[in-house]
C-alpha positions as CSV (number, residue, x, y, z in Angstrom):
1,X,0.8,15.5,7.8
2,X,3.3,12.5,8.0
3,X,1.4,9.2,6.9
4,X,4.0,7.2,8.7
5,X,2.7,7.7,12.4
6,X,-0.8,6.6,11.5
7,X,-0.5,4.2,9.0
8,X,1.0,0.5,8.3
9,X,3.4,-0.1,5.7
10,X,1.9,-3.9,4.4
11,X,5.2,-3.7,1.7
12,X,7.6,-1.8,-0.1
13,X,8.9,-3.0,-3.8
14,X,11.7,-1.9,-5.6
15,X,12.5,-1.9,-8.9
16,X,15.8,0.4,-10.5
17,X,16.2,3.4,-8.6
18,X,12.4,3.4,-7.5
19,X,9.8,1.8,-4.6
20,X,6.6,0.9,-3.9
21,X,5.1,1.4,-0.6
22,X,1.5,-0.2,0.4
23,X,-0.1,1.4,3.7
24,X,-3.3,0.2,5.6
25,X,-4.8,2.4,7.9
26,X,-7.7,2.3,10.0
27,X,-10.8,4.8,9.0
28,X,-13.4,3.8,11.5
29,X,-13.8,1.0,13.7
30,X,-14.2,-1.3,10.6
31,X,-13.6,1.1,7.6
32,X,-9.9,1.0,6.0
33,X,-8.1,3.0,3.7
34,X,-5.4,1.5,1.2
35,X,-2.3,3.6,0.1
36,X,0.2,3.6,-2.5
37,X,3.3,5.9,-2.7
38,X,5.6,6.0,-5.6
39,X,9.2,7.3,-4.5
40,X,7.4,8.2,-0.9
41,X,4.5,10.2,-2.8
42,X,0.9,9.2,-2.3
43,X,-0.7,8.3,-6.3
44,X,-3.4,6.0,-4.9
45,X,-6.1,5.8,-2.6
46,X,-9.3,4.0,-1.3
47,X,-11.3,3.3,1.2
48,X,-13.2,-0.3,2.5
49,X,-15.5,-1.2,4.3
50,X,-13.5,-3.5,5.5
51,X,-9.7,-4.0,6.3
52,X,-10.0,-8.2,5.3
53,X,-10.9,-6.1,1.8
54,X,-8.3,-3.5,1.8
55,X,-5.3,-6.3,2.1
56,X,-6.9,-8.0,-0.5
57,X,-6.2,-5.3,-3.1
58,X,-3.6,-4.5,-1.5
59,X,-2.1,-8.5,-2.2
60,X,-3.6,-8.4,-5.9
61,X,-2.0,-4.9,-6.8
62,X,1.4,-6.7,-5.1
63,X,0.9,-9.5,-7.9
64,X,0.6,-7.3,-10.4
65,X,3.6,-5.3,-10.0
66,X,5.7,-8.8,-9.4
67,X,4.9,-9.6,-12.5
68,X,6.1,-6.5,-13.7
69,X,9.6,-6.6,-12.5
70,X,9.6,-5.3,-9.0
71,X,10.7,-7.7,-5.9
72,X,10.3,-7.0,-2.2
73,X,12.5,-4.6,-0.1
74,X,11.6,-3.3,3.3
């Protein structure tokens, strides 16, 4: 299944050779799932009740890994 038809990239980071994509997609009508991919391979996922949630870990995972070196790329 490619997660790329059904899904929104909210960012990628880069950091060396190696990125950070966060996707949003829609569940149900109000349900949202949050994905990570490291180097295009999914290593995180979860689901909230709703998507005002799932961008809000989505923004506080972003901080984290800012702090860690990486810097926006699309």
């Amino acid at each position: 299944m490619d997660h790329q038809h059904s899904a929104q990239r909210v960012w990628r980071l880069r950091k060396q050779n190696h990125s950070v994509d966060a996707e949003v997609r829609a569940v149900t009508r109000s349900d949202a799932l949050v994905q990570f991919f490291y180097d295009g391979e999914l290593t995180y996922e979860r689901r909230w009740p709703t998507r005002v949630e799932a961008l809000g870990e989505i923004a506080e995972r972003r901080a984290e890994l800012e702090r860690s070196g990486w810097t926006a790329h699309w």
